[in-house]
TILUMGU-220994 format. One record per residue: y, x, z of N, C-alpha, C in turn; residue in one letter. Coordinates in steps of 0.02 Angstrom, whole numbers, padded with zeros to 5 digits, always signed. Layout:
YXZYXZYXZA...
# end
This chain:
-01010-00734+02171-00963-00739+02115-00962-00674+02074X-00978-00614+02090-00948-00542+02075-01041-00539+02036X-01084-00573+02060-01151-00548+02037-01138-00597+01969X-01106-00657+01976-01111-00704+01912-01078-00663+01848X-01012-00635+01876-00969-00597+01850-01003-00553+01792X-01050-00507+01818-01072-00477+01802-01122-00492+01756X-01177-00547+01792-01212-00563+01723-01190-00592+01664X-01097-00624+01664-01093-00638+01603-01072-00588+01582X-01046-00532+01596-01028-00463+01550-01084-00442+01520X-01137-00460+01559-01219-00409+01556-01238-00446+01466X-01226-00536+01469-01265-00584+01418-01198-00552+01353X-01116-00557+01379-01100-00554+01320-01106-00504+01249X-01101-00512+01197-01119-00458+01140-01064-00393+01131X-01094-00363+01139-01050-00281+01142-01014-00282+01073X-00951-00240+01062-00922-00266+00990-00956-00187+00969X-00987-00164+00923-01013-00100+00899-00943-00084+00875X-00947-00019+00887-00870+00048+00873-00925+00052+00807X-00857+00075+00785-00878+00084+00689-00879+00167+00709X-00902+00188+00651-00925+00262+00658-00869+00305+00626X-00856+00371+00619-00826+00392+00608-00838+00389+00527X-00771+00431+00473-00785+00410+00425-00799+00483+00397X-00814+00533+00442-00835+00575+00415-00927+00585+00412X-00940+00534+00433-01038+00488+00445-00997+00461+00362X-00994+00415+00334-00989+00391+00269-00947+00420+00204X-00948+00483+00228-00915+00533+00167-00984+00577+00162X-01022+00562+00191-01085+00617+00189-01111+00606+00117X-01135+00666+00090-01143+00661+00008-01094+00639-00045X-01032+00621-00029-00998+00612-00064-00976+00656-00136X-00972+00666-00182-00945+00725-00235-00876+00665-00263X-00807+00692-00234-00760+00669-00251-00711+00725-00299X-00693+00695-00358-00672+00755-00416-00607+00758-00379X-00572+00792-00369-00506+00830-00334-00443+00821-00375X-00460+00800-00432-00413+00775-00494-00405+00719-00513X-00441+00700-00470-00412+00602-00482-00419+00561-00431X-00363+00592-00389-00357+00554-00326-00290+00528-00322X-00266+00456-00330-00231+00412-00337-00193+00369-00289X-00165+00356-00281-00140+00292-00223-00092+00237-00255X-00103+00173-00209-00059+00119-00245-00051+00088-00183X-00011+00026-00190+00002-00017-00126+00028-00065-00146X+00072-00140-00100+00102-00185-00099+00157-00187-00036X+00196-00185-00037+00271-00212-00009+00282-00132+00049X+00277-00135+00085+00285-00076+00134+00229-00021+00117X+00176-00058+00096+00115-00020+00079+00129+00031+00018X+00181-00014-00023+00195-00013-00093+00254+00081-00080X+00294+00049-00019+00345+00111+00008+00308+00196+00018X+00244+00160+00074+00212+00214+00081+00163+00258+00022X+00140+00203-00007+00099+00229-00088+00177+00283-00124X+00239+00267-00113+00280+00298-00144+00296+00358-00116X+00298+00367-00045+00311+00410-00008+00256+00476-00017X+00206+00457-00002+00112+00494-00010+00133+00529-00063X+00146+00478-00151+00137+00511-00197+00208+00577-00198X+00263+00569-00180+00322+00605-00163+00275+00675-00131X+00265+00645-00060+00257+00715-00019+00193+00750-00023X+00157+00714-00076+00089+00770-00091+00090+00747-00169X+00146+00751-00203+00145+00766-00285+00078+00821-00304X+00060+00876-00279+00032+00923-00324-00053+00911-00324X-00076+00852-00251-00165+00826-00275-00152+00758-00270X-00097+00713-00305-00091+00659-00319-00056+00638-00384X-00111+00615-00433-00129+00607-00505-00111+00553-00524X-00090+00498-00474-00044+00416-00501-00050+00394-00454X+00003+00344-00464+00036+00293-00426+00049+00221-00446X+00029+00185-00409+00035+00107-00402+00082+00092-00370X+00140+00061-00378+00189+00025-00314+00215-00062-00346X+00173-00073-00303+00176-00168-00289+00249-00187-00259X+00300-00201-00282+00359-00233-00246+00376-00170-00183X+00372-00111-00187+00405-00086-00157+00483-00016-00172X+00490-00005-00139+00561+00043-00159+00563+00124-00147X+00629+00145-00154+00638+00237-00180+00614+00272-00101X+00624+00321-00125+00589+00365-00072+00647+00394-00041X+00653+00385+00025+00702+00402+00098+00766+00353+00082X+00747+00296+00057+00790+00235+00036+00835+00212+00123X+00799+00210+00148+00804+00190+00232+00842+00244+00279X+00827+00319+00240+00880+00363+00259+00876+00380+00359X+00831+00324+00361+00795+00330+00444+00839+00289+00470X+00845+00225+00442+00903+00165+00471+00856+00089+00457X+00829+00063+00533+00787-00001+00504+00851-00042+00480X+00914-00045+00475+00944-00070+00452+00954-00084+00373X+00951-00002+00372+00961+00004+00296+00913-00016+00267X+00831-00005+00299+00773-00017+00247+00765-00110+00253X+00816-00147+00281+00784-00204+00282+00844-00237+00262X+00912-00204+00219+00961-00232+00189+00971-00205+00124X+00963-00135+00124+00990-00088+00065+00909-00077+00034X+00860-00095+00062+00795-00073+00021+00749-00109-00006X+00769-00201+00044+00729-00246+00045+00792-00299+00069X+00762-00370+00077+00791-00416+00091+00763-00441+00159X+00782-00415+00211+00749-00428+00275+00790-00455+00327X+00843-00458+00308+00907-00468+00366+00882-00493+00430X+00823-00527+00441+00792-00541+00500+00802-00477+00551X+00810-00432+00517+00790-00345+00568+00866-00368+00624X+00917-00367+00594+00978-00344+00618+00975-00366+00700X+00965-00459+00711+00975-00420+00772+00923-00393+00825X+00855-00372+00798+00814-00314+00833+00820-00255+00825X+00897-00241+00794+00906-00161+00776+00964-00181+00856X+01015-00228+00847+01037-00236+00882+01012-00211+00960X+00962-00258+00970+00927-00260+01027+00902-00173+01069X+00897-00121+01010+00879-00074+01015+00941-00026+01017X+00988-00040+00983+01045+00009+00985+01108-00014+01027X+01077+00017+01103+01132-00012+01156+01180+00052+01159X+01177+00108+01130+01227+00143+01129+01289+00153+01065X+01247+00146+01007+01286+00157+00949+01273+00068+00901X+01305+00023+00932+01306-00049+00887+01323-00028+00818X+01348+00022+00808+01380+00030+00718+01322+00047+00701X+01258+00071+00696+01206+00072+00676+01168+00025+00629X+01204-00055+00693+01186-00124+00636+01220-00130+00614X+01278-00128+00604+01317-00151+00555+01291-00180+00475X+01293-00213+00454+01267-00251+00390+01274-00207+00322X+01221-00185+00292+01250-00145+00237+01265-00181+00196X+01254-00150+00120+01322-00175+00087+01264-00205+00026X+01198-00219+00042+01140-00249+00001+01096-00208-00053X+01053-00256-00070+01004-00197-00121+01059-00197-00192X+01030-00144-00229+01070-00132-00288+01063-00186-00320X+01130-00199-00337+01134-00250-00419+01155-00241-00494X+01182-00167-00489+01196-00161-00547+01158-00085-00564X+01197-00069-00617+01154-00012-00652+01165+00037-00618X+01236+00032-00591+01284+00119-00562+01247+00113-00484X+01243+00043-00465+01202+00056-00401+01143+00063-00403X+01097+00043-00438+01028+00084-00458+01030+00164-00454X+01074+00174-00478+01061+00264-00513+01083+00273-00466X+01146+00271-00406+01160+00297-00360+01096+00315-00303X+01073+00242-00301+01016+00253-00246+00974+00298-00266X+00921+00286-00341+00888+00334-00351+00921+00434-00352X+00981+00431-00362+01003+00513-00350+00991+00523-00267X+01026+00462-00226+00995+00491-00171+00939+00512-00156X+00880+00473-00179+00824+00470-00182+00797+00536-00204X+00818+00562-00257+00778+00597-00295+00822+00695-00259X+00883+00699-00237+00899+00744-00180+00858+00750-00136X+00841+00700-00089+00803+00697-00028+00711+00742-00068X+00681+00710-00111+00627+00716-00149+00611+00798-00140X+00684+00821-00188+00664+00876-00213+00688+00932-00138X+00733+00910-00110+00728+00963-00036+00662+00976+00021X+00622+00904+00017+00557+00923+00049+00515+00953+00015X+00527+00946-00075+00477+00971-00123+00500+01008-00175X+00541+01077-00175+00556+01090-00235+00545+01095-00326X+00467+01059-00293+00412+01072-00374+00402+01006-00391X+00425+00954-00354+00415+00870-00363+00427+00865-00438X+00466+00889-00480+00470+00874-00556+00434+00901-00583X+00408+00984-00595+00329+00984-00598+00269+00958-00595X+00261+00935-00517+00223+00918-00501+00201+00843-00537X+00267+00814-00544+00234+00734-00561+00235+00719-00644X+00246+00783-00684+00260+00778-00749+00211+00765-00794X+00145+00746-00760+00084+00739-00805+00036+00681-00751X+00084+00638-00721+00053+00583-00683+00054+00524-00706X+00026+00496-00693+00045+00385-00710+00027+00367-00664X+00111+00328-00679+00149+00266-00618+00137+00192-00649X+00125+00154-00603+00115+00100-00639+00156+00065-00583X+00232+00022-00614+00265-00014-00551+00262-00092-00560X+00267-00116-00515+00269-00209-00517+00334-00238-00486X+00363-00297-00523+00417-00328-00480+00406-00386-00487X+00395-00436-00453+00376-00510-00473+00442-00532-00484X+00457-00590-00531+00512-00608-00552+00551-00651-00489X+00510-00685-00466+00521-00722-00396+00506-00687-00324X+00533-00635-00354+00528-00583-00274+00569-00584-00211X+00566-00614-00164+00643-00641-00140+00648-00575-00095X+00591-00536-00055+00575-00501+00013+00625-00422-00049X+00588-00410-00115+00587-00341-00126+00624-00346-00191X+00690-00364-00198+00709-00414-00263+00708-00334-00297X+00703-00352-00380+00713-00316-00453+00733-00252-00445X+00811-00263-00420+00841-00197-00412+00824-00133-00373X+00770-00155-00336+00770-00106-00287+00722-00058-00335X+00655-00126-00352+00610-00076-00396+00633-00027-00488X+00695-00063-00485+00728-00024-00544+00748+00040-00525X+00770+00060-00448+00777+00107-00447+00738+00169-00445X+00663+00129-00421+00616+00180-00416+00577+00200-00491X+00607+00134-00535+00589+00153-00627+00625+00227-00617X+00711+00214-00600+00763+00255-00642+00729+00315-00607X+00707+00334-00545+00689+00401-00503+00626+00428-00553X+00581+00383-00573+00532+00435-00610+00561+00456-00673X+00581+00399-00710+00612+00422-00767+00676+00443-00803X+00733+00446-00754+00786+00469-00768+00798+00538-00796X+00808+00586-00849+00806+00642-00855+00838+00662-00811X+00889+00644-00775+00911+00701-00722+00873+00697-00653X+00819+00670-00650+00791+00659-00603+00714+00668-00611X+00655+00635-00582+00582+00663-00608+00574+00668-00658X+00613+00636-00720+00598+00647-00790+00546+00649-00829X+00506+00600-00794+00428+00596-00833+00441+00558-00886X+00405+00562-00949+00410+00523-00989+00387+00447-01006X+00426+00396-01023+00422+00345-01011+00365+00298-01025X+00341+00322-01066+00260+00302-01082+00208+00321-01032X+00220+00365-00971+00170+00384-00910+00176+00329-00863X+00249+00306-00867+00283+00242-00814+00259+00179-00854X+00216+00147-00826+00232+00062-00834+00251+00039-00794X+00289-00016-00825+00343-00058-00788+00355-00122-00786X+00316-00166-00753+00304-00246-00761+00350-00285-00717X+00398-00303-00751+00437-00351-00716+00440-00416-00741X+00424-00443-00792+00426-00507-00814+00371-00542-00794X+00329-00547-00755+00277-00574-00718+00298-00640-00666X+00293-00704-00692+00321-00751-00616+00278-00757-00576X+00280-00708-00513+00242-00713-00456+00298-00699-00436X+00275-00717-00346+00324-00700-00294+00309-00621-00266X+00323-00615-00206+00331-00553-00153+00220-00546-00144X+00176-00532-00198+00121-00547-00180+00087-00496-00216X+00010-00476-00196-00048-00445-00240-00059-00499-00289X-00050-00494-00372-00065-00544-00416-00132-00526-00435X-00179-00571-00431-00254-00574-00453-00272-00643-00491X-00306-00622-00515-00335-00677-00554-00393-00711-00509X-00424-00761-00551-00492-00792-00499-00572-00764-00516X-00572-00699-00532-00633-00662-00543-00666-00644-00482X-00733-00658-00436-00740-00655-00387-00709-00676-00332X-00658-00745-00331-00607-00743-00297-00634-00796-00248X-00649-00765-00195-00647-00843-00132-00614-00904-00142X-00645-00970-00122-00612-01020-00118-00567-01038-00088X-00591-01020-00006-00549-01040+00058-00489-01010+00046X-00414-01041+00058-00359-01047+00049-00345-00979+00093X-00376-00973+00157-00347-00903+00195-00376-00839+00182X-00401-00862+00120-00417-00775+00096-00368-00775+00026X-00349-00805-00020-00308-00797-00074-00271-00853-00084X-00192-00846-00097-00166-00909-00107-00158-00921-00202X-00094-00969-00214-00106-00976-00269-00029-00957-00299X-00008-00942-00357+00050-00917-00393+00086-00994-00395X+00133-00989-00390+00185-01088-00397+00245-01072-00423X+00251-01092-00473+00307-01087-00537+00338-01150-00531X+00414-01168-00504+00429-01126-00468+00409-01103-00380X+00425-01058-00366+00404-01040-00299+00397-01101-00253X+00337-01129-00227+00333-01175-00148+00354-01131-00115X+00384-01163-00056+00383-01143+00013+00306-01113+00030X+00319-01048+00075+00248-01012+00093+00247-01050+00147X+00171-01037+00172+00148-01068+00252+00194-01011+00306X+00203-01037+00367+00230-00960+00414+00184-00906+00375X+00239-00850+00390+00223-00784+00366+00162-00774+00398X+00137-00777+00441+00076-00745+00489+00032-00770+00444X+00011-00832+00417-00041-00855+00385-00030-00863+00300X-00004-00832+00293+00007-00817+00213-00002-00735+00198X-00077-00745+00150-00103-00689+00110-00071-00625+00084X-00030-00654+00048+00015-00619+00002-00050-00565-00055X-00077-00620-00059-00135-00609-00124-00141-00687-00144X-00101-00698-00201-00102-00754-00269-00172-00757-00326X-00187-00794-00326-00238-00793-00399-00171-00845-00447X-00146-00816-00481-00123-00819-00529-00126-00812-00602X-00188-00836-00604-00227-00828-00697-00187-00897-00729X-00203-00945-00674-00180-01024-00712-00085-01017-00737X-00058-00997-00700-00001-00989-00720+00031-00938-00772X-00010-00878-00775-00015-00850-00834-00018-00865-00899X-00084-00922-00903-00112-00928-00964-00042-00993-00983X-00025-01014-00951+00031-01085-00958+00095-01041-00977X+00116-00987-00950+00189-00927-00969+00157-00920-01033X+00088-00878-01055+00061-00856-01124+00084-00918-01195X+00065-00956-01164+00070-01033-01206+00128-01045-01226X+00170-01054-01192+00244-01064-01189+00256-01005-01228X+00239-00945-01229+00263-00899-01257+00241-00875-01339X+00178-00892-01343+00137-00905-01406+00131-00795-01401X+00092-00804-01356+00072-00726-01345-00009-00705-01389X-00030-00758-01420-00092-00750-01454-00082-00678-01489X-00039-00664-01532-00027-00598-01583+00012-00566-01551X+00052-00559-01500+00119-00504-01467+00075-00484-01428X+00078-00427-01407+00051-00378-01357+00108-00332-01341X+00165-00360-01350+00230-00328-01306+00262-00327-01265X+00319-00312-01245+00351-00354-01175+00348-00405-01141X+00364-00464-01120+00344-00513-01082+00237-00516-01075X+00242-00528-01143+00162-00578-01156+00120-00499-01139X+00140-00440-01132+00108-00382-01114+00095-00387-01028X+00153-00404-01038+00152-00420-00929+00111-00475-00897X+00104-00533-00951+00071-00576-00924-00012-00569-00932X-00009-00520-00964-00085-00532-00969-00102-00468-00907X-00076-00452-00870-00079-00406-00808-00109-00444-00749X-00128-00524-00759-00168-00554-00690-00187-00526-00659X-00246-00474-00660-00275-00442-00635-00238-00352-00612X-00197-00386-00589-00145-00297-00542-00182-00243-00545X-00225-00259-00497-00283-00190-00487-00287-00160-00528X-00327-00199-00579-00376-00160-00631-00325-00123-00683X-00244-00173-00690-00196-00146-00736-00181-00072-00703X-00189-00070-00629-00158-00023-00604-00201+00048-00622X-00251+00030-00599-00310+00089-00611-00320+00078-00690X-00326+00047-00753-00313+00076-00811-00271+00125-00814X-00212+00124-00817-00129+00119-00830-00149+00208-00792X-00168+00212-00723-00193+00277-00698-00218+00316-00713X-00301+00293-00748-00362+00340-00758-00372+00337-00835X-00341+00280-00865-00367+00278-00936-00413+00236-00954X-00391+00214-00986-00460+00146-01035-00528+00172-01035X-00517+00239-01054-00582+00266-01067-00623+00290-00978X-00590+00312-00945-00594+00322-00880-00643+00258-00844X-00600+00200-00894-00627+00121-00827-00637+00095-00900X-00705+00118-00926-00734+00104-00996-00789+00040-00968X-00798+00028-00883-00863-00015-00880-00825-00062-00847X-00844-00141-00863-00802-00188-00848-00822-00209-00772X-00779-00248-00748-00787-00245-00678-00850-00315-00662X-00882-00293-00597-00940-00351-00593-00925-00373-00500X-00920-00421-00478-00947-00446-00445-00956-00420-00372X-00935-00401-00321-00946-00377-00259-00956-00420-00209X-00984-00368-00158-00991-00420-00099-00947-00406-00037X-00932-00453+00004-00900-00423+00082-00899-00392+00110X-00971-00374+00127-01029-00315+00178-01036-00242+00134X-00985-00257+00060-00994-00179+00030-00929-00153+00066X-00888-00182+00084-00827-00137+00128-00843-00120+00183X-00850-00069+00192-00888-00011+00261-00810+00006+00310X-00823-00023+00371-00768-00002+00415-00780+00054+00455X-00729+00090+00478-00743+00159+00490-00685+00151+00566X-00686+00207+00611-00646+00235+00679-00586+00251+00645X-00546+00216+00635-00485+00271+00596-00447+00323+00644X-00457+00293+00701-00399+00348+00732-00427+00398+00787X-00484+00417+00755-00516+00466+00768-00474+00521+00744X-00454+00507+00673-00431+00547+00626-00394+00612+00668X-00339+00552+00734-00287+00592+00759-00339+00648+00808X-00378+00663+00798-00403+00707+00845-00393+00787+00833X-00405+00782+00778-00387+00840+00738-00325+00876+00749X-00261+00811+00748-00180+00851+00787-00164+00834+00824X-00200+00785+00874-00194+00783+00966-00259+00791+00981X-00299+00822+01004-00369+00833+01034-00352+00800+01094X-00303+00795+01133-00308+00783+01224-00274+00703+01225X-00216+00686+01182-00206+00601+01170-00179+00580+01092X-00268+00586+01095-00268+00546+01002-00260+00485+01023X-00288+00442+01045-00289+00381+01060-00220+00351+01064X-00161+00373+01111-00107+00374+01107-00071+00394+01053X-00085+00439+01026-00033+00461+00964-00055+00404+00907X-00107+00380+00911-00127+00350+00870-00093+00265+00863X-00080+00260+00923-00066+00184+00953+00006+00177+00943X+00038+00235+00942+00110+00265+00942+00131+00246+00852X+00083+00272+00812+00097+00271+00742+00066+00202+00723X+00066+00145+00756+00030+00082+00725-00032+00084+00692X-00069+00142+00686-00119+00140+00667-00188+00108+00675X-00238+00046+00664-00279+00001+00687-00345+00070+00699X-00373+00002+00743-00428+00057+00761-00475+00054+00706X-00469+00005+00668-00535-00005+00627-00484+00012+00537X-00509+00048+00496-00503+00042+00436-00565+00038+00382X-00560+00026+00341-00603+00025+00284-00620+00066+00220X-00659+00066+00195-00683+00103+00129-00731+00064+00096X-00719+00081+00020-00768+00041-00015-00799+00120-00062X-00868+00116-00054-00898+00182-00080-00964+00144-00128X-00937+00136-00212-01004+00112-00257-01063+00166-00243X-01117+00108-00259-01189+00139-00260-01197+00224-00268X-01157+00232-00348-01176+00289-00369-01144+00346-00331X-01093+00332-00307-01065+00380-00260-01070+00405-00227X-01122+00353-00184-01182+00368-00120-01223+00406-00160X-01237+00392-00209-01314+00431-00221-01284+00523-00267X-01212+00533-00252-01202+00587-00257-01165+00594-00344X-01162+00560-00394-01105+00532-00424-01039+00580-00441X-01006+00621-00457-00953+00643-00453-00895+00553-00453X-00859+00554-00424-00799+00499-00420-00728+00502-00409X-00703+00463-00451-00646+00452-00431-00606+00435-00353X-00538+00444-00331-00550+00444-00254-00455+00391-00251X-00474+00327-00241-00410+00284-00254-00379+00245-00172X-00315+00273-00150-00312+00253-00077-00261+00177-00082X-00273+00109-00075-00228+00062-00074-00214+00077-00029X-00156+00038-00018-00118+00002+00052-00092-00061+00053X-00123-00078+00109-00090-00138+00135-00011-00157+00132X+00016-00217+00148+00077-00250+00139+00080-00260+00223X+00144-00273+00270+00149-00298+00304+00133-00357+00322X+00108-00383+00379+00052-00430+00387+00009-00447+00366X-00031-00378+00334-00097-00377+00291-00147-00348+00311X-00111-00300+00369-00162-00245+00399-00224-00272+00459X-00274-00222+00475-00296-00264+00546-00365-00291+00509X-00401-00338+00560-00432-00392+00540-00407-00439+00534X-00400-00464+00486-00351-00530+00440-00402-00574+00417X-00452-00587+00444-00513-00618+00397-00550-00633+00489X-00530-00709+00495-00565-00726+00548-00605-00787+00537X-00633-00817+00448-00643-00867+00437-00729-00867+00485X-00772-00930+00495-00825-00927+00522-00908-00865+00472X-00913-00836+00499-00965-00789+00433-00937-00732+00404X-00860-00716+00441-00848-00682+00378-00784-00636+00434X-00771-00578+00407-00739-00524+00466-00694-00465+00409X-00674-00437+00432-00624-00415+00427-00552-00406+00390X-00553-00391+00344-00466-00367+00312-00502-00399+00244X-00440-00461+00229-00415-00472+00163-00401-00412+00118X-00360-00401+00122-00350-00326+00089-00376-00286+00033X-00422-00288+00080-00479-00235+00078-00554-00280+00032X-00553-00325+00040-00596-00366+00008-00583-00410-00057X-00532-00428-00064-00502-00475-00082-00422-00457-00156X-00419-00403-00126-00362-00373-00163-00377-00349-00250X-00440-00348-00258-00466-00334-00332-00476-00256-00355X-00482-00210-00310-00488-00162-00312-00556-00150-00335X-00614-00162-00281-00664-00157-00285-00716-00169-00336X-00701-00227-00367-00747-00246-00442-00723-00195-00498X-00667-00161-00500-00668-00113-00557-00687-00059-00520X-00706-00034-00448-00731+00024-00431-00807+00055-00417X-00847-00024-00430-00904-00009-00410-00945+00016-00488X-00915+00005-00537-00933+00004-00592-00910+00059-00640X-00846+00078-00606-00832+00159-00639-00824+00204-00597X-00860+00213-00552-00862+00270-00499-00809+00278-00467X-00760+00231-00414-00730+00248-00377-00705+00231-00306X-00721+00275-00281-00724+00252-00204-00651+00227-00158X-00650+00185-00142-00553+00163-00122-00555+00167-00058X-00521+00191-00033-00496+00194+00057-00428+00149+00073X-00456+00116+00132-00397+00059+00143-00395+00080+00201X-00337+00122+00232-00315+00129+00283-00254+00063+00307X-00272+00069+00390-00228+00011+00410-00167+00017+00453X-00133-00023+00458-00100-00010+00525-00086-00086+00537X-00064-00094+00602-00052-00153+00641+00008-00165+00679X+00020-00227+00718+00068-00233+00727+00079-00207+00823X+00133-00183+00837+00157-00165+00921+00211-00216+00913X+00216-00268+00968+00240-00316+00989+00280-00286+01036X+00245-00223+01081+00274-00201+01142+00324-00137+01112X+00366-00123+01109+00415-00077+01068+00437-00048+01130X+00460+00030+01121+00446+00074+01047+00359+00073+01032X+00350+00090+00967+00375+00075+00928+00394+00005+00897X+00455-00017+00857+00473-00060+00847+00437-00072+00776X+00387-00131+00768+00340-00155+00702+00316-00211+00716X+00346-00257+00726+00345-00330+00738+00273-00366+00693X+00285-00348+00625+00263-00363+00587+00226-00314+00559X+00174-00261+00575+00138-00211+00548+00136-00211+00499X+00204-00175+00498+00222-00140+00413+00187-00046+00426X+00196-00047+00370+00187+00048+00352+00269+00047+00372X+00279+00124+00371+00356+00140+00401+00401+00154+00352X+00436+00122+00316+00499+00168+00269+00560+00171+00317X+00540+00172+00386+00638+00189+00392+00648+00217+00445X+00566+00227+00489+00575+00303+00536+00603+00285+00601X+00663+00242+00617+00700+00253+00669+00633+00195+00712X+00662+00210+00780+00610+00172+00837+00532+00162+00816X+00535+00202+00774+00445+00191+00733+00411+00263+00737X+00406+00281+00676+00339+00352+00669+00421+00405+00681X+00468+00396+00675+00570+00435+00666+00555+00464+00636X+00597+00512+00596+00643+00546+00565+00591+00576+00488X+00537+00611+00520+00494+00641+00465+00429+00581+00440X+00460+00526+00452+00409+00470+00434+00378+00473+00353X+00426+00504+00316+00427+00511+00247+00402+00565+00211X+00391+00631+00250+00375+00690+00257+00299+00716+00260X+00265+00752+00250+00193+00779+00268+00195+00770+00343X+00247+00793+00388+00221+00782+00460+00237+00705+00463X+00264+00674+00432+00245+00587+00455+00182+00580+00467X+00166+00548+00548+00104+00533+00559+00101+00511+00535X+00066+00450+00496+00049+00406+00449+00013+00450+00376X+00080+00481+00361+00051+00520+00288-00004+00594+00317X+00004+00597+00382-00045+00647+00407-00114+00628+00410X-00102+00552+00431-00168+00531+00448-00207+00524+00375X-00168+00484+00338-00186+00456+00276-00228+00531+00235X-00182+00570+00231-00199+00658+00208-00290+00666+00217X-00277+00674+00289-00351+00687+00311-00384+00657+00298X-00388+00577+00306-00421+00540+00289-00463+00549+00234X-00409+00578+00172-00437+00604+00109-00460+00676+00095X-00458+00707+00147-00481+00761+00149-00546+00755+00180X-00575+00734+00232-00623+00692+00259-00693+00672+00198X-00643+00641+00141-00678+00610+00093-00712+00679+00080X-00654+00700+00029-00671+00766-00008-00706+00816+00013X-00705+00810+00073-00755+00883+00112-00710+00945+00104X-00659+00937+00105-00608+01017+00115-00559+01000+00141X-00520+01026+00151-00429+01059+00173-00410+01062+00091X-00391+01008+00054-00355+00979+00019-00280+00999+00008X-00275+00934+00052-00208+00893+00063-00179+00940+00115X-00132+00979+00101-00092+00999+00172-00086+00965+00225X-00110+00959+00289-00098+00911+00366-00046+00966+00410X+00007+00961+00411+00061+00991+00457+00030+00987+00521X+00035+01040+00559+00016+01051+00613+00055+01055+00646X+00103+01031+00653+00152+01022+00723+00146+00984+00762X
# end
């Protein structure tokens, strides 16, 4: 039995370890001035957080349906009542807080009005400037590009108004309002909006925009990437957007997120070559949590497993980039239940995300290389991430400095891009 044993271990196929990603940064020439990040829903938190705690080599920002920075204050309560619409958390905060129950207690909801907008964002923008005293400096010559789907139920309006009022409030980042775009009249739900340019057929790689909102499939098997062109062009119509290129009919012609995002970032002239066509096998997966070796040499593996971090992440690096190219350097992020290998159709492997999200057809064509770091989900808590989200709220997760340069997560992410770049960049806290 023990010899049979063996020969089927001997016949089965070994899974190949992806290589490190400092093997696929080789030759890289990444310009140090246009290194960017964006995201969707938690991803969207952490894209906010990154651009916060490394303002001075981060040149724009994308945030997909997510909210202000130290919104969560290090309370999964707060980040899944006061930041988001999650109330599902409460009683697994419960479950966790056998000493202090006032912890769950129910907050008092996301902002609805104007005075609660600005309140949150002042908190927001206190917290900002004590980890960063130069954060208004620093972000005074950046572009933000934010999204709120009108049918957002997970990350409703208000929350992302507050992270408008934090960049642009004069008493607060005070960037000027033409650096910020701000798309809220868009009817999509809680999703990456794409159009159907290169867009898979099969239903479990992209779903579809539904005016008004269907019921989603269980959360586990829902994308949260829409091709939403058809419902666009039907809002345009209704709207008689042929000659307006303003508010509403300006938003709707945003189908394509990505590419609005990285315009809106780098400049028309920047992403002057239109996007073409990619393939699957151009997203190169890499060891991500190698990364942690660098600030645990003796248990990366653990520290790594500790911060939800997957073993496998991705990069997409165009032709010319390889062949030495100066490039642009753009980090998405994933949404909760987006991370991982999410792509188990027959022929076909890894992260939606990463393939699928629309990044890639405007990057292979204007020189820019995108890193999709992942994280996944721990069932077995601490840490508590049911649903492999990125962290906005610290407690039973990455705690307290989750938001911070020493947040593992934004440590890893750091290097990651330092990795790219071939230097010590990005500050990595060494504690």
């Amino acid at each position: 039995m023990i010899a049979l044993l063996v020969c089927v271990f001997a016949l089965a196929p070994a899974q190949a370890t992806p290589p490190p990603l400092t093997d696929l940064a080789k030759g890289l020439n990444i310009d140090k001035k246009a290194i960017s990040v964006s995201g969707i829903s938690s991803g969207a938190f952490m894209a906010h957080q990154f651009h916060i705690a490394h303002s001075e080599n981060i040149m724009g920002a994308g945030i997909m349906a997510g909210g202000p920075y130290y919104c969560s204050r290090g309370s999964v309560l707060r980040a899944t009542n006061k930041c988001a619409s999650f109330g599902v958390f409460e009683s697994i905060c419960r479950d966790f807080e056998k000493k202090d129950q006032s912890r769950c207690n129910k907050d008092d909801g996301t902002p609805q009005n104007e005075a609660q907008v600005k309140q949150l964002a002042q908190e927001s923008f206190a917290e900002a400037k004590k980890q960063n005293p130069s954060i208004k400096k620093n972000v005074e010559n950046d572009k933000v590009y934010l999204f709120s789907g009108k049918h957002d139920a997970l990350v409703p309006t208000g929350v992302m108004d507050t992270v408008h009022d934090l960049y642009t409030a004069p008493d607060k980042l005070a960037m000027k309002k033409e650096r910020v775009r701000y798309n809220k009249e868009f009817p999509a739900r809680h999703t990456v909006v794409r159009d159907n340019f290169n867009r898979p057929e099969e239903k479990t790689a992209v779903g579809k925009c539904a005016i008004p909102p269907e019921p989603v499939p269980p959360m586990d098997e829902y994308p949260f990437i829409d091709d939403c062109q058809k419902v666009a062009q039907q809002e345009m119509e209704k709207a008689a957007c042929e000659s307006n290129d303003s508010g509403a009919c300006k938003d709707l012609r945003d189908t394509d997120l990505a590419g609005a995002i990285l315009k809106h970032i780098y400049g028309k002239e920047a992403l002057a070559s239109e996007r073409v066509a990619t393939k699957e096998d151009q997203v190169l997966e890499f060891d991500q949590r190698r990364i942690f070796k660098k600030f645990f040499p003796d248990g990366w593996r653990n520290k790594a497993e500790d911060a939800s971090m997957a073993h496998r992440a991705y990069v997409f690096i165009p032709k010319t980039c390889k062949e030495g190219k100066k490039c642009k350097l753009h980090v998405a992020i994933h949404g909760c239940l987006q991370g991982g290998k999410t792509d188990n159709r027959p022929g076909h492997s890894g992260n939606l995300f990463a393939k699928f999200g629309g990044y890639n057809e405007w990057a292979e064509t204007n020189g820019i290389v995108v890193l999709y770091p992942q994280v996944e989900r721990r069932e077995v808590p601490p840490p508590l991430n049911p649903q492999g989200c990125w962290d906005w709220w610290g407690q039973d997760y990455t705690h307290e400095k989750y938001h911070t340069k020493e947040g593992p997560q934004i440590r890893a992410v750091a290097e990651m891009i330092n990795v790219l770049v071939g230097e010590e960049l990005l500050e990595v806290a060494a504690k």
